[in-house]
GUDO-643119 format. One line per 5 residues: number of its first residue (from 0); their letters; for each residue x, y, z of N, C-alpha, C, CB. Coordinates in pm, 1 decimal. Glycine has a CB too. Layout:
N
NUM = A = X,Y,Z,X,Y,Z,X,Y,Z,X,Y,Z | ...;
This chain:
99
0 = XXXXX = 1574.7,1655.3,-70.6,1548.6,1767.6,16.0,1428.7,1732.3,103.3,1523.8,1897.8,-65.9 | 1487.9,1725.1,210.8,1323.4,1732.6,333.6,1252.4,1801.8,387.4,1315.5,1698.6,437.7 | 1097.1,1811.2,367.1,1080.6,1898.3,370.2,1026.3,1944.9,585.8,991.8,1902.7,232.3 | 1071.0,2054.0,642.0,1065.6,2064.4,755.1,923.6,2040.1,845.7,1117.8,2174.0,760.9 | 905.0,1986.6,902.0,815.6,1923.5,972.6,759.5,2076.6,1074.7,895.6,1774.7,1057.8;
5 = XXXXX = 591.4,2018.7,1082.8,525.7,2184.8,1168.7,534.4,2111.4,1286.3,333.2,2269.4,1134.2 | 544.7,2029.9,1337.6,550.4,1936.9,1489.6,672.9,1924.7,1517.0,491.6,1783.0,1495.2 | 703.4,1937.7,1674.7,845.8,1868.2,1704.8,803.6,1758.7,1740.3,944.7,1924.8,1810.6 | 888.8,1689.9,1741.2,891.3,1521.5,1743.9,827.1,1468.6,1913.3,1093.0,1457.9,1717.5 | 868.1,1580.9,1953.4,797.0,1568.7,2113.5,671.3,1578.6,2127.1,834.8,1668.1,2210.1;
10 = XXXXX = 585.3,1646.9,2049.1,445.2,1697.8,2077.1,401.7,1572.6,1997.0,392.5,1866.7,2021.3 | 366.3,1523.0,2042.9,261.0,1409.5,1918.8,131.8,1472.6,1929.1,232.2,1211.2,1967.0 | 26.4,1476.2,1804.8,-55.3,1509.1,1782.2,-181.3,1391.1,1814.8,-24.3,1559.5,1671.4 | -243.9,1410.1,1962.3,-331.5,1310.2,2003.6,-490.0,1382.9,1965.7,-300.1,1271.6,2176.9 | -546.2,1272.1,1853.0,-685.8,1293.5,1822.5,-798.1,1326.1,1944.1,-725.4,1169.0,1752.0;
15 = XXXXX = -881.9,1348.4,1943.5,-1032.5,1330.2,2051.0,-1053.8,1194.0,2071.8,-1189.6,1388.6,1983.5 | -1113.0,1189.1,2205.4,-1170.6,1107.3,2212.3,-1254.1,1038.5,2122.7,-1203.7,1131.5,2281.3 | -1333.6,919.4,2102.8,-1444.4,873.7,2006.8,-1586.4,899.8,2083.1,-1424.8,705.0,1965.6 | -1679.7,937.8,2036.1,-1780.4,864.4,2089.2,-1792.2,722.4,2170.8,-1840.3,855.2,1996.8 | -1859.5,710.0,2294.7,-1875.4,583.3,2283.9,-1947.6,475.4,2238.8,-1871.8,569.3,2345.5;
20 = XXXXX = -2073.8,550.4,2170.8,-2101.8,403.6,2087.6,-2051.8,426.3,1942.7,-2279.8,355.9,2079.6 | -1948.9,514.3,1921.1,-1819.9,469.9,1803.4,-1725.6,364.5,1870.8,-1707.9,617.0,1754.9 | -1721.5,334.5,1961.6,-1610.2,280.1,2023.3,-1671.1,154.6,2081.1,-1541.0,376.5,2127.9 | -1787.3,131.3,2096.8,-1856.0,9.5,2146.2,-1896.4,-68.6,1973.1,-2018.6,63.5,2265.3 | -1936.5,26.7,1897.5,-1932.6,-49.8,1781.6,-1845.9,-67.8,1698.8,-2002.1,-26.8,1722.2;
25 = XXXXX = -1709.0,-27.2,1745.8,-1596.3,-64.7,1640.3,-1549.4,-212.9,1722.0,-1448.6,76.7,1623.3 | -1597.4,-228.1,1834.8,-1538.5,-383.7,1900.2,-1660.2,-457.9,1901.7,-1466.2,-385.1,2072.2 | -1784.8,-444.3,1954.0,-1857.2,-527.7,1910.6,-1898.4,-578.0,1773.0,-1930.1,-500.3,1959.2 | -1963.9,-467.7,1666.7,-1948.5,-563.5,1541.7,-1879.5,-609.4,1474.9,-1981.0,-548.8,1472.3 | -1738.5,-624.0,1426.8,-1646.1,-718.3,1398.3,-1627.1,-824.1,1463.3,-1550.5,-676.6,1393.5;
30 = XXXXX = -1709.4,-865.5,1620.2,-1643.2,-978.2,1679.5,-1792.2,-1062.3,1661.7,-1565.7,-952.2,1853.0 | -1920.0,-938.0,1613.7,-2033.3,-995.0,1598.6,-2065.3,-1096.1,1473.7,-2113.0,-893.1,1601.3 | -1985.4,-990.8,1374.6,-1939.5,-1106.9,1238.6,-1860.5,-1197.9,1241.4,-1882.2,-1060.2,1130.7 | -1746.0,-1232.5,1321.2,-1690.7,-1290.0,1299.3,-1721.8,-1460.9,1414.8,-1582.1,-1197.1,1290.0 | -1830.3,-1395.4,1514.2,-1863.3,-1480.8,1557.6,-2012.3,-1550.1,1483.3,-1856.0,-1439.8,1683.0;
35 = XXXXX = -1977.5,-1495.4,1411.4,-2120.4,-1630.0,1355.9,-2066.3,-1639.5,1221.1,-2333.4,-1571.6,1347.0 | -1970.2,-1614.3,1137.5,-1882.3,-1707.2,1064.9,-1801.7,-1824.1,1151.0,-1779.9,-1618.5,993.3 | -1783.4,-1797.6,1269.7,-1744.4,-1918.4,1350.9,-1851.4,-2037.5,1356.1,-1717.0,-1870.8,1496.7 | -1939.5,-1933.0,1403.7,-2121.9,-2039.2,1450.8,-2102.0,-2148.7,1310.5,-2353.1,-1896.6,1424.9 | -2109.2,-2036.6,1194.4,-2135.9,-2106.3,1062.3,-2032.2,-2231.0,1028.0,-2125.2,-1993.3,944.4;
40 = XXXXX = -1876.6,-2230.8,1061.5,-1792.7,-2318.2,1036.4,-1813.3,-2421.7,1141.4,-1665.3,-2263.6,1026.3 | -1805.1,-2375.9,1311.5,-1868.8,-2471.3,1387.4,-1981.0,-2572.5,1360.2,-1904.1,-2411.0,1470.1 | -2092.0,-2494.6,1359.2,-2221.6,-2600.7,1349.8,-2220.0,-2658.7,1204.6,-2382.8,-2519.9,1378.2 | -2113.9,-2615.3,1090.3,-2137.3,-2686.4,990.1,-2054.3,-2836.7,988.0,-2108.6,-2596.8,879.5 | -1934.3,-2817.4,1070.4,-1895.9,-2986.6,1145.7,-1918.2,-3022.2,1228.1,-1796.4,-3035.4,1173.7;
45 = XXXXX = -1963.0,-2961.5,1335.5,-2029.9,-3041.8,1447.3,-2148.1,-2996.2,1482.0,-1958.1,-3048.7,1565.1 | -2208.9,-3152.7,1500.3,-2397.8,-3115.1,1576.7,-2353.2,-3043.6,1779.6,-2541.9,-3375.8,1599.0 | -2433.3,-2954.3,1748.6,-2396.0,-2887.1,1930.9,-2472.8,-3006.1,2003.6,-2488.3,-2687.2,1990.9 | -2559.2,-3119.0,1991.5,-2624.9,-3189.0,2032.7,-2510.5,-3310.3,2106.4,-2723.1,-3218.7,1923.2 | -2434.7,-3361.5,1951.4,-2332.0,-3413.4,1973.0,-2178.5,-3371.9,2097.8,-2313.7,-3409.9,1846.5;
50 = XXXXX = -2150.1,-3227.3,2070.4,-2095.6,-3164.1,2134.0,-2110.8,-3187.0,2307.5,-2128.7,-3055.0,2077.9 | -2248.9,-3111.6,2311.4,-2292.9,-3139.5,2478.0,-2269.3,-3294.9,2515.5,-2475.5,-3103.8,2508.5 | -2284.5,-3398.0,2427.9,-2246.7,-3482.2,2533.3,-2120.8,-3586.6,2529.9,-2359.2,-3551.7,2556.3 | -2046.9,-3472.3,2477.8,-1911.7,-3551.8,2496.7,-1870.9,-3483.2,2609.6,-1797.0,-3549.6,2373.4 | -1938.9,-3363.3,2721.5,-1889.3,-3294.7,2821.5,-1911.0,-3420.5,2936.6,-1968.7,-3141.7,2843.8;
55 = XXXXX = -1846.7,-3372.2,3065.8,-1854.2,-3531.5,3199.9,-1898.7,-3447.1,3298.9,-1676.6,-3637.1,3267.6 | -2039.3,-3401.5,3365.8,-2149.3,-3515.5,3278.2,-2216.8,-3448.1,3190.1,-2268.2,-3594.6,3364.0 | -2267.4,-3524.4,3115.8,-2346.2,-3494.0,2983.4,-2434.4,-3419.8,2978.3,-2399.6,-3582.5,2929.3 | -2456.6,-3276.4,2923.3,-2516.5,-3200.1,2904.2,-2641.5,-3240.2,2836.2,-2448.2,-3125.4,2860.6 | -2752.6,-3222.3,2900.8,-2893.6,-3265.6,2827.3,-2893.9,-3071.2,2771.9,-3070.8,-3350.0,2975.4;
60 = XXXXX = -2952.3,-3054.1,2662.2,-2949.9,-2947.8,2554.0,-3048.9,-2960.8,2427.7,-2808.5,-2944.4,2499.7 | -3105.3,-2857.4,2406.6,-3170.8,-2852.7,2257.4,-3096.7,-2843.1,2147.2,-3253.4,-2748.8,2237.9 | -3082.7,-2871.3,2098.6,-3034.6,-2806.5,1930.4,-2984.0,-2671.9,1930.9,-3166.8,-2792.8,1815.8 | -3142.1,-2592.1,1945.4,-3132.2,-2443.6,1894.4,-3060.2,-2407.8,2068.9,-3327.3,-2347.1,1831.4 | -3090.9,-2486.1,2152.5,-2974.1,-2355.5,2284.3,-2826.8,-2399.3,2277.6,-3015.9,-2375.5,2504.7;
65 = XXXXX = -2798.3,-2538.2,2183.2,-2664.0,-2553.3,2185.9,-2593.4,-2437.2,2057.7,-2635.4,-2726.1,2159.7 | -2712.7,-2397.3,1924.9,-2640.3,-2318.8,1867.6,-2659.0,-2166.1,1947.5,-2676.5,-2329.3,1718.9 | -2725.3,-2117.4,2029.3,-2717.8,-2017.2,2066.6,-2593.4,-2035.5,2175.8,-2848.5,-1972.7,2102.2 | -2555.1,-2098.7,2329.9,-2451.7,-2107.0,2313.5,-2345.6,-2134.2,2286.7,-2449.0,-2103.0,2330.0 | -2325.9,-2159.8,2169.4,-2216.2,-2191.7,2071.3,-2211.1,-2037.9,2077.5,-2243.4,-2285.9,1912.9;
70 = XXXXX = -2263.3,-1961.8,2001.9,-2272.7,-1831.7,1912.6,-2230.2,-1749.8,2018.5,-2423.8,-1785.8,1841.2 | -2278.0,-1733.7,2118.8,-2263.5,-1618.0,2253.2,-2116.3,-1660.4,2305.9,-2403.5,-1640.2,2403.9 | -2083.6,-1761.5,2299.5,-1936.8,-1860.8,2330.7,-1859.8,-1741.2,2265.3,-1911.1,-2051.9,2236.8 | -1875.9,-1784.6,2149.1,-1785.6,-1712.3,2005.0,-1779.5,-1577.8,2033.5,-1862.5,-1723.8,1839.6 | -1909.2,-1514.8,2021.6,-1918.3,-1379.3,2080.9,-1846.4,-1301.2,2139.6,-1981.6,-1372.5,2143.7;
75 = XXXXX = -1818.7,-1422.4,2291.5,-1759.2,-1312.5,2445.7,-1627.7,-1321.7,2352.3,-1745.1,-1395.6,2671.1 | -1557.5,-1462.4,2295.4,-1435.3,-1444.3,2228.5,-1360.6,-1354.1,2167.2,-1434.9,-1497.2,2167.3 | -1456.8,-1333.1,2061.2,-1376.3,-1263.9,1991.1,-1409.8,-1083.6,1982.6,-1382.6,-1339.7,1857.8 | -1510.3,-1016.7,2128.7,-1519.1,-912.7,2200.2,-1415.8,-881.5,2222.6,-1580.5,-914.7,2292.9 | -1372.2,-963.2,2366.7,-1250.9,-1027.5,2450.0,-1123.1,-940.7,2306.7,-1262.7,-1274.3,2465.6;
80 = XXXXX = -1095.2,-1026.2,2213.3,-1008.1,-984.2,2114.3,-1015.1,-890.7,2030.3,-988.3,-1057.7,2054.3 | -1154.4,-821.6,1986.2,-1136.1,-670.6,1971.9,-1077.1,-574.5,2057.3,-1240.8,-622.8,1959.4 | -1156.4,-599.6,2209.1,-1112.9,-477.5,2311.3,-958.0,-483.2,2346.1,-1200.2,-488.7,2462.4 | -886.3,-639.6,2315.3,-779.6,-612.0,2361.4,-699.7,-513.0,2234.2,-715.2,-750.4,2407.8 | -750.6,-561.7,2129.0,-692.9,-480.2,2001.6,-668.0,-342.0,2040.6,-794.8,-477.1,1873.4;
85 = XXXXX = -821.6,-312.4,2030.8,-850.3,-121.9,2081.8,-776.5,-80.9,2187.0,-1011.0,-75.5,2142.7 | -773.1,-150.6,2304.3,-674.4,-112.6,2403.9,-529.8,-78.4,2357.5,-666.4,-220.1,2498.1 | -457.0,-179.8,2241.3,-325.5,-200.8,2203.4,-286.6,-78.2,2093.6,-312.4,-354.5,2142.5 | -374.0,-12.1,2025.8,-352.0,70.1,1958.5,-429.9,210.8,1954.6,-350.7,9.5,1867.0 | -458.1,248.2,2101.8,-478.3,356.4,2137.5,-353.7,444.9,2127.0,-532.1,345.4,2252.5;
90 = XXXXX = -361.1,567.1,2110.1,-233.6,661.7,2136.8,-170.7,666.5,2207.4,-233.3,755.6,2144.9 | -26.8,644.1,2239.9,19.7,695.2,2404.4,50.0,787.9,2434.4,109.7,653.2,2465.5 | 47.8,895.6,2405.9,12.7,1052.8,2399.1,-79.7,1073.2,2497.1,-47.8,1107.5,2261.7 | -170.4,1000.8,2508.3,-311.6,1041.5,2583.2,-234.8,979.9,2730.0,-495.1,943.5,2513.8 | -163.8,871.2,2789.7,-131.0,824.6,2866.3,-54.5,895.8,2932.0,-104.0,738.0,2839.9;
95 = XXXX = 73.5,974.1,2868.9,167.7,1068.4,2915.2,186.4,1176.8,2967.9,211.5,1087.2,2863.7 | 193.1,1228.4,3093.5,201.3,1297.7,3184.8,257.0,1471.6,3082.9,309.4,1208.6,3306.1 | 160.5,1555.6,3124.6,189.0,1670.7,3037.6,349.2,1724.3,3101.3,48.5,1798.9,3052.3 | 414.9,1776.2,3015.4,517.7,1867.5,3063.5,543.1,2008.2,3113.6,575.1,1866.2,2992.9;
């Protein structure tokens, strides 16, 4: 027996908006962790020293600015791949022209 539904199938029930720094911190810190578990697997096989100069031409670099951009590298990355997330599983309710 099923039991009858309080929605018709037409009305989808679209939440509120978020805050936006709910919404700036649900994409930035996950891409913030996950970019320096990158940093951490990166710089633990390769020297960024080494790195810069296998580029044509050879990057003269410190140490510590090759791990910083390493890290900010990683960063825009995996931002880039939160926001597209958040974009992909927004409601489409909110998109759809009222009736």
């Amino acid at each position: 027996m099923s039991i009858p539904s309080q929605h018709n199938n037409n009305d989808a029930i679209v939440p509120p908006p978020r805050p936006l720094v709910q919404r700036l911190g649900a994409i930035l810190w996950p891409a913030f962790l996950l970019a320096g578990l990158g940093s951490m697997i990166l710089f633990g096989l390769y020297d960024p020293v080494t790195l810069a100069e296998l580029l044509d031409p050879p990057l003269v670099i410190s140490r510590h600015a090759g791990y910083a951009l390493g890290f900010f590298c990683l960063w825009a990355m995996t931002t880039a791949s939160s926001y597209l997330t958040w974009v992909l599983l927004r409601p489409s309710a909110r998109f759809k022209a009222p009736k």
